[in-house]
GUGUKE-893415 format. One record per residue (C-alpha): residue in three letters; x, y, z; residue number from 1. Coordinates in Angstrom, 2 decimals. Example, Ala and Ser with C-alpha at 12.3 -4.5 7.8 and 13.67 -1.06 7.14 Angstrom:
BEGIN
ALA_12.30_-4.50_7.80_1
SER_13.67_-1.06_7.14_2
//
This chain:
BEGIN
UNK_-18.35_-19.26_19.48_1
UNK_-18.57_-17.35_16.32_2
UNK_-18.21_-13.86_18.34_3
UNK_-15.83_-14.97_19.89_4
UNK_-13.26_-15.86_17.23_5
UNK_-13.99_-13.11_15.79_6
UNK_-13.15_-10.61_18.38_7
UNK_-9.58_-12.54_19.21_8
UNK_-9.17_-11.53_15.39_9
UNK_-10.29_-8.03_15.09_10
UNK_-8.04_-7.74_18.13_11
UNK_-5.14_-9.51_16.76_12
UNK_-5.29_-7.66_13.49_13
UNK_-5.43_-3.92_15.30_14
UNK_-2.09_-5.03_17.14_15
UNK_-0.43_-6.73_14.45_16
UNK_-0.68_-4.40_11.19_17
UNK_1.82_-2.48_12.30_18
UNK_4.27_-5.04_13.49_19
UNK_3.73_-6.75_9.70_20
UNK_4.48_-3.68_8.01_21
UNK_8.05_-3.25_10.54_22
UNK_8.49_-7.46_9.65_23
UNK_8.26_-6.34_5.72_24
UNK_10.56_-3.62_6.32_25
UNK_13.33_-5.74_8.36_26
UNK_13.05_-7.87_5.55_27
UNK_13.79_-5.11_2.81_28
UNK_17.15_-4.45_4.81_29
UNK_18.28_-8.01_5.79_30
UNK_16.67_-10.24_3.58_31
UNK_18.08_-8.99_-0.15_32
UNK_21.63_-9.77_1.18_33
UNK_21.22_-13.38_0.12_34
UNK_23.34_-14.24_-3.15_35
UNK_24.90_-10.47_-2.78_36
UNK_27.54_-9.54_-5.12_37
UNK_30.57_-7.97_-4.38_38
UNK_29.87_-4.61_-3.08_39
UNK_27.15_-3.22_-0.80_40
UNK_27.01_-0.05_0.43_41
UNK_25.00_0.91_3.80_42
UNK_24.00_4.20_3.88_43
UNK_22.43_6.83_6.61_44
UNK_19.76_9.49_5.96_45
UNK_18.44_12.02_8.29_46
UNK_16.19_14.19_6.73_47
UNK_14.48_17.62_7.44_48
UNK_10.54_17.82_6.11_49
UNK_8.30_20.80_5.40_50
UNK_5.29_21.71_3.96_51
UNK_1.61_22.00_4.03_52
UNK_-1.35_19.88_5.73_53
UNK_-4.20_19.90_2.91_54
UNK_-7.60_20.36_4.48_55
UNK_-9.62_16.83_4.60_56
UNK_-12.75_18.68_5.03_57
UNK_-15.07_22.05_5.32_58
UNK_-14.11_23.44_8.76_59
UNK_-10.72_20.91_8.98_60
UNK_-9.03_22.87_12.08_61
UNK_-6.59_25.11_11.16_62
UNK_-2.60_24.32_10.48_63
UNK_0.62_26.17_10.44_64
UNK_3.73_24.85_8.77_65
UNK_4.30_21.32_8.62_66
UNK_7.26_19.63_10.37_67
UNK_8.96_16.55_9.78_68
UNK_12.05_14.52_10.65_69
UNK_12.79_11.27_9.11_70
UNK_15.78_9.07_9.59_71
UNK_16.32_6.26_6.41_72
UNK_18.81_3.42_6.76_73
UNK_19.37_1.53_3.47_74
UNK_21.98_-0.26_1.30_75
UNK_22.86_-0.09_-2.47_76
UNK_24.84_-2.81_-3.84_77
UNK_27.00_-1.64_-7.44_78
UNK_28.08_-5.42_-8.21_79
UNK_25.84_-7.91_-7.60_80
UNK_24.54_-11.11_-8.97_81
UNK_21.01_-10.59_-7.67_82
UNK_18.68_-10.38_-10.59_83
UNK_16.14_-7.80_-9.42_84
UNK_19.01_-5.42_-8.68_85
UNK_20.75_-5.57_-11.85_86
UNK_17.68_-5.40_-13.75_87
UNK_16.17_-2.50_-11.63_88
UNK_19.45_-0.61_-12.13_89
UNK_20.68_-1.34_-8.53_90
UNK_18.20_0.46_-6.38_91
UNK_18.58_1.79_-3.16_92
UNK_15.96_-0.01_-0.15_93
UNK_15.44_0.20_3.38_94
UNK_13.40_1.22_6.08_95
UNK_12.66_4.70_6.96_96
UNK_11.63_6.13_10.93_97
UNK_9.75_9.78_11.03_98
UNK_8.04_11.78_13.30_99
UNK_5.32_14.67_11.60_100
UNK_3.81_17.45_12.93_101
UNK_1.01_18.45_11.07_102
UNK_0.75_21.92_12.14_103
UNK_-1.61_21.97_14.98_104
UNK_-0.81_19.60_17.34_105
UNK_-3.71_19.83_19.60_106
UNK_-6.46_18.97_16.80_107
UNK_-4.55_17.07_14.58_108
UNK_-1.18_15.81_16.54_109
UNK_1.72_13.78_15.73_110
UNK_2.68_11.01_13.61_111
UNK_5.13_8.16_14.48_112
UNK_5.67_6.38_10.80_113
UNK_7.67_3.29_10.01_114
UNK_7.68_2.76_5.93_115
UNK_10.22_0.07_3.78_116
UNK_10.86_1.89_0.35_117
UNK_12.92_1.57_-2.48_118
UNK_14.57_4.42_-4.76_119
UNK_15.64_4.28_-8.21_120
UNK_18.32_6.45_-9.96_121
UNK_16.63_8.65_-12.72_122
UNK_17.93_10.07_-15.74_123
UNK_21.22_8.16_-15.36_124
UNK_21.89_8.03_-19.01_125
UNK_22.32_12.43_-18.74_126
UNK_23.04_12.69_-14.99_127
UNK_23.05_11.24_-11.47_128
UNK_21.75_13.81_-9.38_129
UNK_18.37_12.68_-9.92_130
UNK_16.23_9.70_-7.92_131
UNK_12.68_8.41_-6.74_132
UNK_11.89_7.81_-3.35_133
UNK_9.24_5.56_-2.86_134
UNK_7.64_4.28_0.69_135
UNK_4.63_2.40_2.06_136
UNK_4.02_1.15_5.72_137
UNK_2.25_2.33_8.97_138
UNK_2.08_5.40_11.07_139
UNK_0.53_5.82_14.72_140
UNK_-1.45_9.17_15.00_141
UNK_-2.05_10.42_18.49_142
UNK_-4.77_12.82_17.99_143
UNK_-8.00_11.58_15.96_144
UNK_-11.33_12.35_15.58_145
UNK_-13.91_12.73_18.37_146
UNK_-17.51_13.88_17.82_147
UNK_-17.25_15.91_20.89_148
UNK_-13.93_17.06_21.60_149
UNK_-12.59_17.06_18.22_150
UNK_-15.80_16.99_15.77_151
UNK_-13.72_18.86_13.16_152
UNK_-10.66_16.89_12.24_153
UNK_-12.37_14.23_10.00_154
UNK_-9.25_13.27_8.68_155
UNK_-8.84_10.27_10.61_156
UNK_-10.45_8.42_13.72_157
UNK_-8.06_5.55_14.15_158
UNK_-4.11_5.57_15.98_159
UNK_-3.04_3.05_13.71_160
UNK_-3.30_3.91_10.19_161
UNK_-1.80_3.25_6.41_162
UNK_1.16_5.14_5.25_163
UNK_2.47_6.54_1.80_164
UNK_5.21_8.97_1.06_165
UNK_6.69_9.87_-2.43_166
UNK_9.26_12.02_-3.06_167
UNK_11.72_13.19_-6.00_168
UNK_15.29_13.82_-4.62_169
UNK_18.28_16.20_-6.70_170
UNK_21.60_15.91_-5.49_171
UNK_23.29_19.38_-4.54_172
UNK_26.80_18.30_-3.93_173
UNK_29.21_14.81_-4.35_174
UNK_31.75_14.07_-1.44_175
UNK_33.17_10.96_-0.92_176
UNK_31.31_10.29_2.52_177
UNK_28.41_12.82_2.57_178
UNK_25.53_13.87_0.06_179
UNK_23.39_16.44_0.32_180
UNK_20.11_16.65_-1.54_181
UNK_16.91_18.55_-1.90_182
UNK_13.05_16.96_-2.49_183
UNK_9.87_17.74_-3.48_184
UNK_6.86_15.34_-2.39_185
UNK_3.83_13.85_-1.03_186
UNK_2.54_11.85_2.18_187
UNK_-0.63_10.50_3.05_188
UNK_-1.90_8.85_6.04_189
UNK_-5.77_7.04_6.14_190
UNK_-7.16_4.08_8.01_191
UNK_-8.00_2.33_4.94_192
UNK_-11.58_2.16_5.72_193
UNK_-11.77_0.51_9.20_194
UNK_-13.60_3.48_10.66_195
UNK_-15.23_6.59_9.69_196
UNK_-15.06_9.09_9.13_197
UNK_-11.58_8.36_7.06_198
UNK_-10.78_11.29_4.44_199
UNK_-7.40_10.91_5.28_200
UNK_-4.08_13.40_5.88_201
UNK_-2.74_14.59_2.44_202
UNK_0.95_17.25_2.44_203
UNK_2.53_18.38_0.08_204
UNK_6.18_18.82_1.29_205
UNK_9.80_20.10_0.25_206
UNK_12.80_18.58_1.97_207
UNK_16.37_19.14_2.79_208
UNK_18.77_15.67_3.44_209
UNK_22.20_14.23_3.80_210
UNK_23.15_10.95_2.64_211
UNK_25.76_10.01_4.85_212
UNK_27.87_6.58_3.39_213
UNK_30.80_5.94_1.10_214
UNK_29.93_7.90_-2.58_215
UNK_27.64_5.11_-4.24_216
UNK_27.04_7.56_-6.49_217
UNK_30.72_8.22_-8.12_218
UNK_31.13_4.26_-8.17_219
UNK_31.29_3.27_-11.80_220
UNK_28.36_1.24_-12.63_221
UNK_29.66_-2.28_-14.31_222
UNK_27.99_-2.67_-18.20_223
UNK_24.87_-4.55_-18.02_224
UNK_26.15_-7.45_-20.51_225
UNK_29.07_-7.91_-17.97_226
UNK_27.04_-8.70_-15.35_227
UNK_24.75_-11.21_-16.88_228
UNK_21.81_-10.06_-18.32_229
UNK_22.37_-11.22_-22.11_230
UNK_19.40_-12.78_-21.87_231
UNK_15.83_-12.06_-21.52_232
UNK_14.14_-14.64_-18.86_233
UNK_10.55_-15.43_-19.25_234
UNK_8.53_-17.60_-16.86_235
UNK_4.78_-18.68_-16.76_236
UNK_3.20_-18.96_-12.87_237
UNK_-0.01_-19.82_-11.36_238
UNK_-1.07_-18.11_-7.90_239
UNK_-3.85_-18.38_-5.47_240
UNK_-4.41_-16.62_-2.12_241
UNK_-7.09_-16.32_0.76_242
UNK_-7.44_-13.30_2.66_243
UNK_-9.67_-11.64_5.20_244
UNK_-9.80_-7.74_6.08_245
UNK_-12.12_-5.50_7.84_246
UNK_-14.39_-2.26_7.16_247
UNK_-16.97_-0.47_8.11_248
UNK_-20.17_0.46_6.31_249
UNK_-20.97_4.23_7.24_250
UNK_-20.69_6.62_10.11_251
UNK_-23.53_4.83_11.74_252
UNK_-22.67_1.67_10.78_253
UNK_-19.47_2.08_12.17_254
UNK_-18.47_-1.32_13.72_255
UNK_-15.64_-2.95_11.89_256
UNK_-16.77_-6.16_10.69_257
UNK_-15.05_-8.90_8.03_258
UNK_-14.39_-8.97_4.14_259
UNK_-13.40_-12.54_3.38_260
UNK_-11.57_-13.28_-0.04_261
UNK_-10.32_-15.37_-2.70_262
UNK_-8.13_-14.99_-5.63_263
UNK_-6.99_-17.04_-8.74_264
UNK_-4.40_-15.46_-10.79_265
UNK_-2.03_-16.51_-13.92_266
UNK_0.73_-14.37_-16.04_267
UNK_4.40_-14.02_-16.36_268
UNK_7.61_-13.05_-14.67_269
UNK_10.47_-11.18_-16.87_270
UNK_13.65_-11.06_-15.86_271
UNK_12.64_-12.39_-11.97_272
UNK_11.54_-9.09_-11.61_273
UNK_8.52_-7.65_-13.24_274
UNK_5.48_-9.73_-12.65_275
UNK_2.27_-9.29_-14.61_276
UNK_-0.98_-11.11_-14.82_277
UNK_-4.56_-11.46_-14.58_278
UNK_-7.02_-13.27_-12.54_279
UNK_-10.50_-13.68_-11.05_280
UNK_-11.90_-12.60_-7.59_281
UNK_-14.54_-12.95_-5.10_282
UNK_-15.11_-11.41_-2.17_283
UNK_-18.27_-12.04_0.64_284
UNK_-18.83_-8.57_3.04_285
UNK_-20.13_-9.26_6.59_286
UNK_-21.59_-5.56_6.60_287
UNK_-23.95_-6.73_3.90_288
UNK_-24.79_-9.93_4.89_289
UNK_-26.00_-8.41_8.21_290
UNK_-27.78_-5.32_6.80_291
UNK_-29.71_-7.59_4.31_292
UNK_-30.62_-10.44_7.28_293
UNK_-31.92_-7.76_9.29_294
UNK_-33.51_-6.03_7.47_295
UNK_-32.03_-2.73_6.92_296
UNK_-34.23_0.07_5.91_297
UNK_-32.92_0.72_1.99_298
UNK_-33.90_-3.34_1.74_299
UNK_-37.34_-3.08_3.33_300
UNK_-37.74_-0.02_0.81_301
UNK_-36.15_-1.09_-2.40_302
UNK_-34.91_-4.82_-2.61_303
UNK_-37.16_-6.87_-0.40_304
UNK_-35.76_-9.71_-2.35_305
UNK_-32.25_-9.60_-0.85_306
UNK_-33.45_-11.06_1.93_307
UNK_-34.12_-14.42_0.61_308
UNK_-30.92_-14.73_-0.49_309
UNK_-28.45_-12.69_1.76_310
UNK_-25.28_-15.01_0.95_311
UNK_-25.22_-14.06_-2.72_312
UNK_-26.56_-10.29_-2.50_313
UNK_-23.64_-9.86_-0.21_314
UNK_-20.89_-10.98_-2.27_315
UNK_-18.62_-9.40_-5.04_316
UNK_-16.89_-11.02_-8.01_317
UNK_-14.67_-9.43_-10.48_318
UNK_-11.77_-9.92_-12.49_319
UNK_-8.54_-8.09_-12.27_320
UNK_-4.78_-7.32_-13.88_321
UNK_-1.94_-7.02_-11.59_322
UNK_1.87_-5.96_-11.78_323
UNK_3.90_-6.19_-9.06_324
UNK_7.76_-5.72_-8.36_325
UNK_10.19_-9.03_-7.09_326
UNK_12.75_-7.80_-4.85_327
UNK_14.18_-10.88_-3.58_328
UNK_11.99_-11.86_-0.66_329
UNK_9.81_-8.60_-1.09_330
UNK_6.87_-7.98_-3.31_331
UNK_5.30_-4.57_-4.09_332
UNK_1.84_-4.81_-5.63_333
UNK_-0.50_-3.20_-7.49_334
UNK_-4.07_-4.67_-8.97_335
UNK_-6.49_-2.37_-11.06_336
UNK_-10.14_-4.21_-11.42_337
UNK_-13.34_-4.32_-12.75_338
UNK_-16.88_-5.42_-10.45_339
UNK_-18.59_-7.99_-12.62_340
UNK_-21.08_-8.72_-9.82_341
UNK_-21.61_-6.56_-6.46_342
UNK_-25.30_-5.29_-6.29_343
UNK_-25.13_-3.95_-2.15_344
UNK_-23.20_-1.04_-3.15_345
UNK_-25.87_0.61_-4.36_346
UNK_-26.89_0.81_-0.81_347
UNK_-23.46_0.93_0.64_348
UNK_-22.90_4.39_-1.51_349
UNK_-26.29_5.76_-0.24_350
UNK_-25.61_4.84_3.47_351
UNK_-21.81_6.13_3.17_352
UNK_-21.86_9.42_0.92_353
UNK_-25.53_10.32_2.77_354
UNK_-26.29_12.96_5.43_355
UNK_-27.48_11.98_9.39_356
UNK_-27.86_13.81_12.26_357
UNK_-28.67_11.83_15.84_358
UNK_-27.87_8.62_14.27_359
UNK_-30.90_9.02_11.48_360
UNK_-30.36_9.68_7.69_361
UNK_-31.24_13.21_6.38_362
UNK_-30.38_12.15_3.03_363
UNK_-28.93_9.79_0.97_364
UNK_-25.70_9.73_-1.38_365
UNK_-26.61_10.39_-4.90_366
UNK_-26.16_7.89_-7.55_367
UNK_-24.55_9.90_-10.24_368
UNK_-21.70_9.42_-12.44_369
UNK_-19.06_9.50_-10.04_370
UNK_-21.15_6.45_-8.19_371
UNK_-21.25_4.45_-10.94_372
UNK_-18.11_4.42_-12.42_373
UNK_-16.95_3.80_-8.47_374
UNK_-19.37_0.39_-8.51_375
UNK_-17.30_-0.67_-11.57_376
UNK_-13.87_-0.07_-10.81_377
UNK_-11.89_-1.40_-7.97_378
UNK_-7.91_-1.16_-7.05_379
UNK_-5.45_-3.11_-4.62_380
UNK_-2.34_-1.88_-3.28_381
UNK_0.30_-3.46_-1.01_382
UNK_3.25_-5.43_0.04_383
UNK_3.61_-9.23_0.35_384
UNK_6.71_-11.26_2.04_385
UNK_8.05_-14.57_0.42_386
UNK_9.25_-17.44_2.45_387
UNK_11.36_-18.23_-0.37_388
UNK_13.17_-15.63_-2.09_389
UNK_11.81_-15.16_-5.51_390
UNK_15.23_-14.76_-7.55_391
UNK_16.17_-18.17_-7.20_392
UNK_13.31_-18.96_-9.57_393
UNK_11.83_-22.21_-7.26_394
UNK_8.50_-23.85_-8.34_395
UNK_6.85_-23.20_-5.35_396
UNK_6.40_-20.70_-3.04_397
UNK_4.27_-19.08_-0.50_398
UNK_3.49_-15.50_0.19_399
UNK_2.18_-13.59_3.20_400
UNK_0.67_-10.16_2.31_401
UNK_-0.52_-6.57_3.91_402
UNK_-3.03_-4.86_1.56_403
UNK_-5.77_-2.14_1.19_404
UNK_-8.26_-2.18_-1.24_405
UNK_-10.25_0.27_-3.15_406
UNK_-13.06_1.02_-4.89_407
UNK_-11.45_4.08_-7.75_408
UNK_-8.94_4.81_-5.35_409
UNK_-11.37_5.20_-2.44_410
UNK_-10.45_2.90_0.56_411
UNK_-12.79_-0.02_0.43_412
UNK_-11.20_-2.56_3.53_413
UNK_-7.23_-3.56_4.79_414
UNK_-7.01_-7.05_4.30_415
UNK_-4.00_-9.69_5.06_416
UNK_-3.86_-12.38_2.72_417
UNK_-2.09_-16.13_2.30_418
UNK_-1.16_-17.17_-1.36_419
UNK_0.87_-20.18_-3.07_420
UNK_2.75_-18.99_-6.46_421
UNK_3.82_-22.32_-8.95_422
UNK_6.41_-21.18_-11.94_423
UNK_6.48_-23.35_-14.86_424
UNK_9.36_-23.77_-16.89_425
UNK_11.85_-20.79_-17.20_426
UNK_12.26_-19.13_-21.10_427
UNK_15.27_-17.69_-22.35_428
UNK_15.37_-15.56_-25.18_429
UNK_18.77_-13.96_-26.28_430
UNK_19.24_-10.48_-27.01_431
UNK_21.33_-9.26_-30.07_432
UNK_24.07_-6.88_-29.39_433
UNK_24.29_-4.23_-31.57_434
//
């Protein structure tokens, strides 16, 4: 019975990462118009990509240029009484559709992405040619990894795979419909650690666009103390969340298999929008458990004692600090950690940095100084939805959330997640005008 729950979820997860991701990005479009102000602006972005395909790995098939075309639909709003967007310094969001070639279609192929992102103005005090581009979602790959027909590409051996893309944007001309702008940037694409091998698609990229809306840009920004924010809002909250993601353990242990997880958090919330805090968590790996009851051969050869106790020498604990960003019903996360307790990895460094051949370990990863300060320090990036949207400040709420985690930036499992936030009471403290 076990079994088979478990396969109806490592189905239902496969299927459904990407449809979360689109459901996040929906969101980032429809769901900040509640409370909007007075002016919105809905804007259309086709944009031209390319750049270079950076090799994953010693013999990584060769590439040519990189292509890319990406179409962004978004709105800016210029008078509003949402918090976030007043504070944030009303920021651009949406949800962007592309299509890359990588260069070689036949050993690396084509990416379908769909990403949510937000951009911020830079430099707005000197100039406003100047902005951020930030986006984080899902892309289908249709050419992977194969040991026989495509042993070379170790870039990636799912279809379905995380999503990141960065770019800085300057403005080449102002019209009062159309915008046209240059970038420089970054994308990434990996499986976060749901099969190997997984070291991932990295480009570095140049870009030509045109912003195609009424001129956001020449609309005179309102002063911030006429809008509202006199005041500097404080708030205390409490969080917990449950999650459960997958991994694998090494190339031969290369069956995806659970990470269960628990959180406890506590910080603050300024202004609605910036959210910090701290917290504790614990995590239990399937992989280990299994590899300890059976009796894997790094146990049988250096901690015969795990096997008495298989529950504990499987789990982690560690604390962490998070910030994340409140856009109305939208959350964007980050967590940076440190591993109190997690004593497998020794063995789950060994088995996944080693050398095999025919399924049987040559040698093992070495447990230097890169290894250990990897055991230590552990990351969390990702995107949660709100039921209730999080600038109207309500005691309780519930979150559902889309993450991958890491071990120093290293993809350690994807996990989705289920949390309840409680705010205590709201603190104002005035600011003096000068």
């Amino acid at each position: 019975m076990t079994h088979f729950f478990s396969t109806i979820f490592k189905n239902y997860i496969q299927q459904q990462a990407s449809c979360l991701i689109i459901f996040f990005g929906m969101m980032s479009l429809h769901g900040q118009t509640e409370e909007s102000g007075k002016f919105s602006n809905f804007f259309f972005t086709p944009e031209i990509l390319l750049g270079k395909t950076m090799e994953a790995n010693t013999d990584f098939p060769k590439t040519t240029l990189q292509k890319g075309l990406f179409l962004n639909f978004g709105t800016q709003k210029r008078d509003s009484n949402l918090h976030w967007v007043r504070v944030l310094g009303f920021p651009k969001t949406g949800l962007s559709l592309g299509i890359t070639e990588f260069g070689n279609i036949e050993k690396i192929g084509i990416a379908y992405s769909v990403m949510p992102f937000a951009e911020f103005d830079l430099f707005k005090k000197k100039t406003d040619r100047w902005s951020l581009h930030l986006g984080f979602g899902a892309g289908y790959i249709d050419t992977k990894y194969d040991p026989e027909m495509n042993p070379n590409n170790l870039a990636v051996t799912t279809s379905i795979n995380w999503s990141y893309k960065s770019f800085l944007y300057y403005r080449i001309s102002k019209g009062e419909l159309y915008n046209w702008r240059l970038g420089l940037g970054y994308a990434h694409f990996s499986n976060g650690h749901t099969r190997l091998p997984n070291q991932g698609l990295n480009s570095f990229l140049i870009s030509a666009s045109l912003v195609i809306g009424k001129d956001f840009y020449a609309q005179p920004v309102q002063d911030i103390d006429k809008l509202g924010i006199r005041n500097r809002i404080k708030e205390y909250y409490f969080e917990t969340r449950g999650g459960i993601g997958q991994n694998v353990l090494s190339r031969v242990f290369n069956t995806k298999k659970e990470v269960f997880s628990m959180a406890l958090s506590g910080g603050t919330i300024v202004n609605r929008t910036f959210k910090f805090g701290g917290g504790v968590y614990y995590r239990f790996y399937e992989h280990y458990y299994d590899y300890i009851k059976e009796g894997g051969q790094l146990v049988q050869e250096q901690r015969t004692n795990y096997r008495n106790h298989p529950y504990r020498y499987a789990t982690n604990i560690g604390l962490f600090g998070s910030a994340e960003l409140l856009l109305g019903h939208v959350g964007v996360e980050f967590n940076l950690g440190v591993n109190i307790y997690k004593p497998f990895y020794k063995f789950d460094w060994q088995l996944s940095q080693g050398f095999y051949q025919n399924g049987t370990y040559l040698k093992l990863g070495e447990l230097d100084d890169y290894y250990k300060l990897k055991k230590i320090i552990s990351s969390r990036m990702g995107l949660r939805y709100y039921l209730l949207n999080t600038a109207k400040a309500l005691q309780h709420n519930f979150f559902l959330g889309a993450h991958i985690n890491a071990n120093l930036g290293q993809a350690d499992f994807s996990e989705l997640s289920l949390g309840y936030v409680y705010r205590f009471t709201t603190k104002r403290k005035s600011k003096t005008k000068s």
